[in-house]
C-alpha positions in Angstrom: 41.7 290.7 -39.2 38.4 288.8 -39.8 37.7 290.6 -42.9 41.3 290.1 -44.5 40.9 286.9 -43.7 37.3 286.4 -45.6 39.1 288.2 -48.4 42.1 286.2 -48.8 39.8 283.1 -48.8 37.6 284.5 -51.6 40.4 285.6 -54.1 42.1 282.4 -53.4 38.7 280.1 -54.7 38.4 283.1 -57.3 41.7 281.9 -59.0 40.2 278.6 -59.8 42.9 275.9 -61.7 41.6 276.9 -65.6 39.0 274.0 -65.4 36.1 274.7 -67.4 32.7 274.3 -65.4 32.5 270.9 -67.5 35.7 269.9 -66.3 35.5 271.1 -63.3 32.4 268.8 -63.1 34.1 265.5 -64.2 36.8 266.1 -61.7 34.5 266.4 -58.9 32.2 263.1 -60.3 36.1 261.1 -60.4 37.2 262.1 -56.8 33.8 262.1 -55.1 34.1 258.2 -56.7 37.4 257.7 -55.2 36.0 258.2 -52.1 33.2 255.9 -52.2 35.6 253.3 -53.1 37.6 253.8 -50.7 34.7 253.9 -47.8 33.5 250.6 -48.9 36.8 248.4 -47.8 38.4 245.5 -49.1 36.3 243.2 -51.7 36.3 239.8 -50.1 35.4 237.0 -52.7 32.8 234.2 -51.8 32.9 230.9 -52.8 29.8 229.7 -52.9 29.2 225.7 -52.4 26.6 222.9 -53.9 23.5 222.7 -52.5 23.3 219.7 -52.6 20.4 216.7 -52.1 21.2 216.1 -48.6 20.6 220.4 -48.1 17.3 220.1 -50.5 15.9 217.6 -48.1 16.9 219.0 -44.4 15.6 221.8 -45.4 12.2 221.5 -47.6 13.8 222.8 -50.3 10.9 221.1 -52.9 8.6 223.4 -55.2 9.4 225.2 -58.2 12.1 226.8 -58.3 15.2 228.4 -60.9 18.6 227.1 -59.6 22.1 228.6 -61.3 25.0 226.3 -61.6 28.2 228.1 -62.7 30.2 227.7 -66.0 32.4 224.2 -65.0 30.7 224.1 -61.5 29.9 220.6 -62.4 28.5 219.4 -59.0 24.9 221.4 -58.8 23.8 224.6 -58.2 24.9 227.1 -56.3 22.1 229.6 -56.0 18.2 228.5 -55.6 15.5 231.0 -56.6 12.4 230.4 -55.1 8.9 232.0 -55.1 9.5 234.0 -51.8 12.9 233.0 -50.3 16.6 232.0 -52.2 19.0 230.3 -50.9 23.0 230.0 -51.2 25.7 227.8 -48.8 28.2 229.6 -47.9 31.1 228.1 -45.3 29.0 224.9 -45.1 25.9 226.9 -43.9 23.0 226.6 -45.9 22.3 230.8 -46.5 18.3 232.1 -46.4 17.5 235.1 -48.3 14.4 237.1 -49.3 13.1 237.6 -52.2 13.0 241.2 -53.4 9.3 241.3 -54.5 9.7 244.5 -56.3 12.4 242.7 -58.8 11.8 241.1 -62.4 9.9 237.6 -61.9 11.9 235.0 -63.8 9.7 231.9 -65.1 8.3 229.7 -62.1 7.6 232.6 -60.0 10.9 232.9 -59.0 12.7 237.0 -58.7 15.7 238.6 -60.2 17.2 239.7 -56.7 16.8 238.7 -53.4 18.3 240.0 -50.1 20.0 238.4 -46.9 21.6 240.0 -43.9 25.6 239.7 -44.9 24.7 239.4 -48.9 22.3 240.0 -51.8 21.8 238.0 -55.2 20.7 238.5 -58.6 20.4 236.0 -61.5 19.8 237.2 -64.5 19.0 235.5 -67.6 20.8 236.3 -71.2 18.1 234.7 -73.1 14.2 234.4 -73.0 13.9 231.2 -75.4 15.4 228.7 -73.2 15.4 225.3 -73.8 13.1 222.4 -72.8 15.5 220.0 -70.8 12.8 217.5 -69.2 9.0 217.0 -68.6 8.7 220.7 -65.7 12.2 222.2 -66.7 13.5 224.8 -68.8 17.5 225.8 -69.0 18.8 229.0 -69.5 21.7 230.7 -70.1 22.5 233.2 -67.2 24.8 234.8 -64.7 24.7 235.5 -60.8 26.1 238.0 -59.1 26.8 238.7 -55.1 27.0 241.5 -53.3 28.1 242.3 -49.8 26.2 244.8 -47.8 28.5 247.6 -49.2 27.5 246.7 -52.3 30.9 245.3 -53.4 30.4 242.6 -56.1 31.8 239.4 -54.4 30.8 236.9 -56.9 29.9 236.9 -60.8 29.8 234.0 -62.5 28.2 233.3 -66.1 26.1 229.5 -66.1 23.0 227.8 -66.8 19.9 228.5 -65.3 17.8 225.8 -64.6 13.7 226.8 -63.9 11.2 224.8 -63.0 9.7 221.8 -60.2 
């Protein structure tokens, strides 16, 4: 019984569907991705909010430092890049994360990505040049993007980059 059993099961994967190994290959890469996606869960946006003055000085927020204000965001920035720590507020809470020291270093000192417990950031900038906007500042042109800890892009967002002290 055993054996017919083993049998049946081999003539059965044996038939195979006419896939090519190629195929066969690209199927496996599409549902093995299906899967993942569907592991992860729902995407939940973010809205991140103006750190503001008032945040800057509570909490020692001085030095140098590359700050990203979104495209029509208007009020300030809403992501600070610092030498060792960025920050982000998120539901009224100013956010601290850490910066990923392995990561490109933008100008000032400041890192491409930087990690938190709930969410992880990276600003990247879409030009080199930038351009001298004061005495200790340089603006770039630039985008940041969110993850949550699934790695689910929660927030992307092309602005100006702002570097400097």
């Amino acid at each position: 019984m055993r054996r017919a059993l083993l049998t049946a099961t081999a003539l059965i994967a044996g038939c195979g569907d006419g896939l090519s190994p190629r195929e066969e290959a690209q199927r496996d890469a599409r549902d093995i991705a299906r899967v993942e996606q569907v592991n992860r869960g729902p995407v939940i946006p973010i809205v991140p909010e103006p750190i503001l003055y008032p945040d800057i000085e509570k909490n020692d927020l001085y030095g140098t430092s590359c700050a990203f204000v979104a495209q029509g965001g208007g009020l300030g920035a809403v992501a600070l890049a610092m030498r060792e720590r960025g920050y982000m507020k998120l539901d009224g809470k100013l956010v601290r994360f850490s910066a990923d020291s392995g990561s490109a270093e933008l100008p000032f000192g400041a890192r491409h990505k930087y990690d938190g417990k709930k969410f992880a950031f990276e600003i990247q900038l879409a030009d080199q040049e930038g351009r001298q906007s004061g005495a200790e500042a340089v603006n770039y042109t630039g985008r940041l993007t969110v993850r949550d800890e699934r790695g689910n892009i929660v927030y992307d967002k092309a602005g100006e980059v702002q570097c400097g002290s």
